[in-house]
Steps between C-alpha positions, in 0.01 A plus 500: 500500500600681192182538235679448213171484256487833642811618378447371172180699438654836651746430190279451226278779613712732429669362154316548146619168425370128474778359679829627691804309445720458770845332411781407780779282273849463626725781324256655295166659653566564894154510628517316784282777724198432263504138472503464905281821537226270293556194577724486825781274270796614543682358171527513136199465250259642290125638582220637281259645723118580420210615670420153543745319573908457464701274293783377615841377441822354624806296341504127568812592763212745695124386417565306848605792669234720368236256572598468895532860552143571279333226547155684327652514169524258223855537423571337143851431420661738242759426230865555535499749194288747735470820209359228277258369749373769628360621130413167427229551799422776403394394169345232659291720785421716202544857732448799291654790740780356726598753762905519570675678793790693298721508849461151482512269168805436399651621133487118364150411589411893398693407167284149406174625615529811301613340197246227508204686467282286702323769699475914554762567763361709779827639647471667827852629729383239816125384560525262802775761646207751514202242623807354769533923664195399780636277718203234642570409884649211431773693305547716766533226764756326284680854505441598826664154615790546248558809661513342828755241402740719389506733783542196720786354289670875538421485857706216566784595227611783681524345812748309274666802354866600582820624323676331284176337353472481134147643375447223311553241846244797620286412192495144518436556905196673378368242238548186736283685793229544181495179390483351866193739581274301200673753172492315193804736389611844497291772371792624325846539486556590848718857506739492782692769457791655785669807507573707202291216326176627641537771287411293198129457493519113345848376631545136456673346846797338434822456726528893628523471879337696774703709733458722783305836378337328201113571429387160422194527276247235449262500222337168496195244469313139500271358252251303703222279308585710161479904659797703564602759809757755457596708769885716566665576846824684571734404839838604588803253595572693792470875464451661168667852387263749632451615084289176427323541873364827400381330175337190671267743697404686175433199284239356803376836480424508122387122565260617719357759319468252200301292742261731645447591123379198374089494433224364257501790188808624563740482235871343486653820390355676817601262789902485295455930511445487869769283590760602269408861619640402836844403387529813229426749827807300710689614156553110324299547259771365218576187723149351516502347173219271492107517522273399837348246423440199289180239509593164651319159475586203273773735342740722701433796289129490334196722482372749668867655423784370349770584274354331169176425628168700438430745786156545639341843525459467868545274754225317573419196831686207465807590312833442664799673485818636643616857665867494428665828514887524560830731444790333354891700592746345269810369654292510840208327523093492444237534696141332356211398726181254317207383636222338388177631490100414340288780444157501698201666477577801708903475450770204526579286705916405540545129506838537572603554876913460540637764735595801319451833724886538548832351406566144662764406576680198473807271533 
């Protein structure tokens, strides 16, 4: 059972503000991950959370949806022109220092807020991104079971797999076996990626078919009950040049070493080091072009590390994240191997358990 008074105090302890406002409106401020973070709705509206309590707010298309998925709210309905509404309550709530997530607000609600003078904005880069970075055990079972969904839905794909496949029939394999194991979607857009393809970190599958000698990689996850999984495994159609052989048995190495890394107060920066340290020693240094690891839970890529997200100091229990190292050869092929892990008290522990100590093959 999620506490989600709890959640809503963690907030506004650490804001200097008299309310946080949270705004999710189709096209204009995409903050889904903080309306269901608070609230466990997973559509568009407004909030204005206090220490006491949270107001909330949904279209007349949505208050029914928001008030089935959080039933403990009052969910008011809000007026179709949504900038105007929202300072109208404002106005009406009488808030002197509303706290905004900069990552998050878009610039037309930034715009009208700022021009109406209502209230001191309190701008901050991503407040519930930072108070979401400890994961609760329900958050990690939700995870933990995403996790296990996809690696069953890959399970059965490859004992699909064979050339002359398209990756995207492979990717559509993939996202049937989700949804039939209880996924409410995809995680992501799933990367399928085959021969010279898996070079390119974030291919998008399309009609490219698999033949014998291809690396087939697979990078790839569920969303189950509003949490993500993302995990990445390399196979072979067949035998693969001996080149991208010798690279699959560095990358687990580096992987590995990424893993055994991972511990409370230790910092992101120091776990990448040792990993990437691996692959510059093998001498492909220039063709691992990417970082180790990125937080997942509501969002594919959020705190404790992320590319446009606030970085912790350290890592810290609870937070969960990915160990992704890999070596891309143009014109050849990539190796990359992710899993899952949540660090613990005395280390981490990988949720993520798909066969990866050699090169399967398959086909």
């Amino acid at each position: 059972m999620i506490d989600y008074a709890q959640r809503q105090a963690r907030l506004m302890r650490s804001l200097d503000a008299d309310c946080f406002l949270v705004v999710h409106l189709e096209t204009t401020d995409p903050d889904r991950a903080s309306m269901f973070y608070l609230t466990g709705y997973h559509g568009f509206g407004v909030l204005m959370v206090t220490p006491e309590r949270i107001h909330a707010y949904a279209s007349r298309t949505n208050i029914g949806m928001a008030s089935a998925e959080a039933p403990h709210l009052d969910w008011q309905v809000l007026d179709w022109e949504y900038q105007e509404a929202i300072v109208g309550l404002l106005r009406q709530h009488g808030f002197r220092r509303v706290g905004l997530a900069s990552r998050r607000i878009g610039w037309l609600t930034g715009r009208a807020l700022e021009a109406a003078r209502v209230c001191q904005l309190i701008v901050d880069e991503d407040p519930v991104g930072c108070v979401r970075v400890i994961k609760d055990a329900e958050e990690i079972a939700r995870i933990r079971h995403a996790t296990e969904i996809t690696e069953e839905a890959l399970e059965d794909t490859l004992a699909i797999v064979h050339p002359g496949m398209t990756e995207g029939e492979v990717a559509w394999h993939l996202e049937c076996e989700m949804r039939k194991r209880g996924a409410e979607a995809v995680g992501f857009d799933l990367i399928v990626s085959a021969g010279a393809n898996s070079a390119l970190p974030h291919h998008v599958p399309a009609d490219q078919r698999l033949s014998s000698g291809d690396v087939l990689l697979f990078d790839i996850g569920a969303s189950y009950r509003g949490y993500l999984s993302d995990i990445t495994r390399v196979v072979s159609i067949g035998r693969a040049p001996d080149t991208l052989r010798r690279v699959y048995d560095i990358v687990l190495e580096a992987n590995l070493a990424g893993l055994a890394a991972f511990a409370p107060g230790v910092s992101g920066p120091t776990v990448d080091k040792v990993a990437r340290g691996v692959i510059e020693r093998a001498g492909y240094g220039e063709q691992y072009s990417h970082g180790l690891s990125h937080g997942v839970g509501i969002e594919i890529h959020e705190a404790p590390v992320s590319a446009g997200a606030k970085a912790v100091a350290a890592y810290g229990p609870g937070m969960v994240c990915t160990a992704e190292p890999g070596i891309y050869l143009s014109g050849l092929g990539g190796i990359r191997i992710e899993d899952m892990l949540v660090i613990t008290d005395s280390g981490c522990e990988v949720l993520s358990h798909f066969p990866k100590d050699r090169l399967i093959e398959v086909g």
